[in-house]
C-alpha positions as CSV (number, residue, x, y, z in Angstrom):
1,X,-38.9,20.4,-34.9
2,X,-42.5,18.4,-34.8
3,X,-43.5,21.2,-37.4
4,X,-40.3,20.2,-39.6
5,X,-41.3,16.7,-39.5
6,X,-45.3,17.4,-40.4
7,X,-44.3,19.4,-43.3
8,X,-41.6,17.1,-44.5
9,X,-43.5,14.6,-44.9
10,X,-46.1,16.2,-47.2
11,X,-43.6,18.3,-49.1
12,X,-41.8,14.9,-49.6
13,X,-44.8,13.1,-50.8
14,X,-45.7,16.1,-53.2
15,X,-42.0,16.4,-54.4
16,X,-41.1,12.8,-54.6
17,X,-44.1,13.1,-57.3
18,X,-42.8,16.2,-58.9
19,X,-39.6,14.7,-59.8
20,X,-41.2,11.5,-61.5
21,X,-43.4,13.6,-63.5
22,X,-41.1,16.6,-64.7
23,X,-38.8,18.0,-61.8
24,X,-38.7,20.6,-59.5
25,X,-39.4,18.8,-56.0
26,X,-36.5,21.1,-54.3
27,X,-39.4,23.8,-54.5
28,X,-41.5,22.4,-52.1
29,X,-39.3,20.5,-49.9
30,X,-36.8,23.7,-49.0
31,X,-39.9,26.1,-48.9
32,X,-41.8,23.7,-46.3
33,X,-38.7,23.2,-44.2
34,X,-37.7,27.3,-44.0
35,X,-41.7,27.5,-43.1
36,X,-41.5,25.3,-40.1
37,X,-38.7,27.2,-38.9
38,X,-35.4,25.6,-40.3
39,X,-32.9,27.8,-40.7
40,X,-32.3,28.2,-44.5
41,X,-28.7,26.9,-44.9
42,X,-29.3,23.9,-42.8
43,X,-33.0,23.7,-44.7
44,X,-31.2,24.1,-48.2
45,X,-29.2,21.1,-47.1
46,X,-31.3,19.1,-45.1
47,X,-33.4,19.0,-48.8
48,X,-30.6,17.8,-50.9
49,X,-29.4,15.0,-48.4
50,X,-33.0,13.9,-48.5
51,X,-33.9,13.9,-52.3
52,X,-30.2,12.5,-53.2
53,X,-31.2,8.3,-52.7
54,X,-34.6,8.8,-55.1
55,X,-32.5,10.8,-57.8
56,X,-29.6,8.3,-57.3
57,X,-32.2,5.6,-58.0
58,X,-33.3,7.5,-61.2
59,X,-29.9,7.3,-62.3
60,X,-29.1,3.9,-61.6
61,X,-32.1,2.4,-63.8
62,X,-31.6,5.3,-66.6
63,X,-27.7,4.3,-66.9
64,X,-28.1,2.1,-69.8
65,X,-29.8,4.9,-72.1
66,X,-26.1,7.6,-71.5
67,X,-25.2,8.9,-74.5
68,X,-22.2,10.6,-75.0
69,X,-21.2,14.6,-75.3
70,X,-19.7,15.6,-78.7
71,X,-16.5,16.7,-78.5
72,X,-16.3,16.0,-74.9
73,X,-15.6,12.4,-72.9
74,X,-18.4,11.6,-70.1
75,X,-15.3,11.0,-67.4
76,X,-14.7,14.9,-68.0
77,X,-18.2,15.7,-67.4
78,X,-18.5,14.0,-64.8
79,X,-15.2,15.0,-63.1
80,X,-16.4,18.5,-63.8
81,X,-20.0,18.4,-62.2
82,X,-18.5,16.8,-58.9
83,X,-15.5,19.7,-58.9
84,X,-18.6,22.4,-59.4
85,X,-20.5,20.5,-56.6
86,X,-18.0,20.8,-54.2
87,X,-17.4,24.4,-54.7
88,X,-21.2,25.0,-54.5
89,X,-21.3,22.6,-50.9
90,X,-18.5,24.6,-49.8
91,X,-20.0,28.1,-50.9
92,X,-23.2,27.3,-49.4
93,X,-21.5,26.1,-45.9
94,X,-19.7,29.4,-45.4
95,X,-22.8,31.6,-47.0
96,X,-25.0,33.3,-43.5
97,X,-28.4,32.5,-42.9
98,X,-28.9,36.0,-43.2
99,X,-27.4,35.8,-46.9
100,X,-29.2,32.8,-48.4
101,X,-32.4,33.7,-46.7
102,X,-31.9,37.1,-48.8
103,X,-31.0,34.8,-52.2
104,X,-33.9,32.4,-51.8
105,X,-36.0,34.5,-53.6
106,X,-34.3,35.4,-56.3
107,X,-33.2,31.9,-56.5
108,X,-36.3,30.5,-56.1
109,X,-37.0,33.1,-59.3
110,X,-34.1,31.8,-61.3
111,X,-35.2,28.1,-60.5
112,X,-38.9,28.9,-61.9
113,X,-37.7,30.8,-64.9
114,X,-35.1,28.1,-66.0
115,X,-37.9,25.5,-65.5
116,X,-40.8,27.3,-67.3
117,X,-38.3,28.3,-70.1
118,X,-34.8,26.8,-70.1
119,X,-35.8,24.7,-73.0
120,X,-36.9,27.0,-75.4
121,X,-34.3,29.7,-74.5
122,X,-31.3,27.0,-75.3
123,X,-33.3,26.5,-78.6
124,X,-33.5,30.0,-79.7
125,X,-29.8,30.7,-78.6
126,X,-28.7,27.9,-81.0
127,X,-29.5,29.4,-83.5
128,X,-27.4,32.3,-83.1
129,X,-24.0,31.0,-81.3
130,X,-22.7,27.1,-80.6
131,X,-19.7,27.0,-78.1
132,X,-16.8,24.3,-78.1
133,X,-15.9,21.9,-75.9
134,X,-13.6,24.2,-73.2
135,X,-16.8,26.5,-72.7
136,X,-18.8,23.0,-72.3
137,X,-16.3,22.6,-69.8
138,X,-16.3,25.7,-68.3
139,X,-20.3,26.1,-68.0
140,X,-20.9,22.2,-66.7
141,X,-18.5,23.5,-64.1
142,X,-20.6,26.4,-63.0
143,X,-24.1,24.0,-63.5
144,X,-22.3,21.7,-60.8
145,X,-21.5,24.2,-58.8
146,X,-25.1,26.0,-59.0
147,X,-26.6,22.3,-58.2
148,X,-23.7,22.3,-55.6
149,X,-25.2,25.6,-53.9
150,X,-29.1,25.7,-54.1
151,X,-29.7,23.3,-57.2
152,X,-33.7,24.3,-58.4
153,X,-34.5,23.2,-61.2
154,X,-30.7,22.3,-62.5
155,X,-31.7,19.4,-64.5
156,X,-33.6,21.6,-67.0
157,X,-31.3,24.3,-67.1
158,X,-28.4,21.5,-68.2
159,X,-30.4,20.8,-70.7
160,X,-31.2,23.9,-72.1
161,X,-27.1,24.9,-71.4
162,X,-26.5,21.9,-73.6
163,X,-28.5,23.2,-76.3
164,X,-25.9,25.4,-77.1
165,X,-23.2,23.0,-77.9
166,X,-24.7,21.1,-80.6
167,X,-25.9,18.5,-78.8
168,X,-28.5,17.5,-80.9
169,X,-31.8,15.4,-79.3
170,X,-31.9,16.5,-76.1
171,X,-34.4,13.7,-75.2
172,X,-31.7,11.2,-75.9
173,X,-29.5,13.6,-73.3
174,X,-31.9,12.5,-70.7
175,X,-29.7,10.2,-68.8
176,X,-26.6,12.1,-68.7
177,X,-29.1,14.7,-67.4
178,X,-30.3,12.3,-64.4
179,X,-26.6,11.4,-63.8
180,X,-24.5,14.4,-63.9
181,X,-27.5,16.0,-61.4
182,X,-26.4,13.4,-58.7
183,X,-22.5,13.5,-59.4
184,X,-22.7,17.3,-58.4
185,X,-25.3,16.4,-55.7
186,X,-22.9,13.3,-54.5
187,X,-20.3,15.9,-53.2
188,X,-22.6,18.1,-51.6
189,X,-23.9,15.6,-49.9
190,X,-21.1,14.2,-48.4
191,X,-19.9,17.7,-47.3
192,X,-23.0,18.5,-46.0
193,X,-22.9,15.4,-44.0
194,X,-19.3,15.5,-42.4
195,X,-19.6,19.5,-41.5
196,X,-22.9,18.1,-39.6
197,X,-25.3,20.5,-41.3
198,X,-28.4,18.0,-41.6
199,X,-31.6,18.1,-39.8
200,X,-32.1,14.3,-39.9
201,X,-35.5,13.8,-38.4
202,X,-36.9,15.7,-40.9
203,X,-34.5,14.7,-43.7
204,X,-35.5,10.5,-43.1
205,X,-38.9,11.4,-42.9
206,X,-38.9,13.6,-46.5
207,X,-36.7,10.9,-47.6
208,X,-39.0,8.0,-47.2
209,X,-42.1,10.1,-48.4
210,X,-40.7,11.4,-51.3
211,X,-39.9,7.7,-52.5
212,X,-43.2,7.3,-52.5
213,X,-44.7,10.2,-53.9
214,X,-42.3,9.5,-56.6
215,X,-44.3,6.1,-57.5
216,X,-47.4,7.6,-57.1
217,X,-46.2,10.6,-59.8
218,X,-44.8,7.6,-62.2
219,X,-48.3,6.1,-61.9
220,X,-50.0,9.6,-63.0
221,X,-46.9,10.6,-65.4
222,X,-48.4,7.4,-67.2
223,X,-52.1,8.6,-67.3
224,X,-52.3,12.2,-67.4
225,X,-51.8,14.8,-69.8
226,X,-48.3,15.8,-69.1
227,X,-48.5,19.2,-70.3
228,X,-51.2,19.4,-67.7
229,X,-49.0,18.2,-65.4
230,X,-46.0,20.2,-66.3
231,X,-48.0,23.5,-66.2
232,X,-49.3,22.7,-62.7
233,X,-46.0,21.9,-61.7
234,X,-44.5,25.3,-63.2
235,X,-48.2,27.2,-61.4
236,X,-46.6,25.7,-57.7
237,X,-43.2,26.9,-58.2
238,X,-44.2,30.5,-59.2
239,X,-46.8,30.8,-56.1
240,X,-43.5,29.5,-53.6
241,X,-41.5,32.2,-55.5
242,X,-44.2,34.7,-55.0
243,X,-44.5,33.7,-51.5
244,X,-41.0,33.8,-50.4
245,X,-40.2,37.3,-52.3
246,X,-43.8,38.3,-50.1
247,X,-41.9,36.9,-47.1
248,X,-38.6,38.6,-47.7
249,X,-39.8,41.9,-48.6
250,X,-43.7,42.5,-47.0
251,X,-43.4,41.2,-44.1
């Protein structure tokens, strides 16, 4: 467990940066955690117990900027991503070792794809269809229940979902992005917690670092070139996806 607790700490400074520039920490902190030997449910966990406080932050100082859904009240969005996050906690509790070691890969693949082109994909799809507010509904449901169960890279693919039911500026949809991530998160956590799946040595430790790797990413979000930034970010994801598929199916 001294190996859990070495790499949590420097996946948690590097992810707590991540997530203040553009996302995506849950790719390093899970992949360092299955490395040092944590199983992967209890890893896949452990992760989302320890990133939940700094998103839950994010959301508390980017509450005043909510904008609403068209068509669709923010109480039923809401209500929807914590009934979507609960069935994902509870999939995810019953799912083997031996099963979501075998879906971390492709996962892992899904996560980098939805991060690297999420956006543009829910741009292009506009064009051609726009869906009403049961099938917003219906696919926030299955976004809370995917950030319920594994949760890579869920912000963005929100978003680019979204896209798809004329929500117009996407940028403005920021906040409700922030916020509906941690209702579905909220639930998982707290079932995550009371079934006593949560390495907590590592998870304080990743915790605490990742709050402040996420002021030393503000601090460079400010400065640097953030399609530098974003295309380094999307460069680390690909490499843990190409590592873990290596893992699962080389060695």
């Amino acid at each position: 467990m001294n190996m859990a607790i070495l790499s949590a700490a420097g996946a948690g400074l590097l992810a707590g940066a991540m997530n203040a520039v553009a996302g995506g920490g849950s790719f390093v902190t899970l992949p360092a955690l299955v490395a040092a030997g944590v199983p992967p449910v209890l890893a896949n966990a452990t992760s989302t117990v320890a990133l939940f406080p700094g998103s839950l932050a994010a959301a508390w100082t980017m509450r005043a900027g909510l904008r609403p859904f068209e068509g669709v009240g923010w109480a039923a969005m809401a209500a929807t991503s914590v009934g979507g996050g609960l069935a994902g906690a509870l999939l995810l509790l019953i799912t083997p070792d031996v099963t979501f070691g075998a879906l971390l890969p492709w996962l892992l693949l899904f996560g980098t794809l939805a991060f690297t082109f999420g956006r543009q994909a829910g741009a292009r799809l506009r064009r051609v269809i726009t869906l009403g507010p049961a099938a917003l509904l219906a696919a926030q449901f299955v976004l809370g229940m995917y950030g319920g169960y594994f949760g890579g890279a869920v912000g963005i693919t929100m978003m680019a979902v979204w896209s798809l039911f004329g929500t117009g500026d996407l940028r403005a949809m920021n906040a409700a992005r922030v916020l509906l991530v941690v209702a579905a998160n909220a639930t998982a956590v707290l079932c995550f917690i009371i079934a006593g799946r949560v390495a907590w040595a590592p998870a304080l430790v990743l915790g605490a670092t990742a709050i402040l790797g996420s002021y030393g990413g503000a601090r460079l979000a400010r400065s640097a070139d953030p399609v530098t930034l974003r295309r380094m970010i999307i460069g680390l994801c690909s490499a843990m996806t190409v590592a873990f598929f290596a893992r699962a199916y080389l060695f």
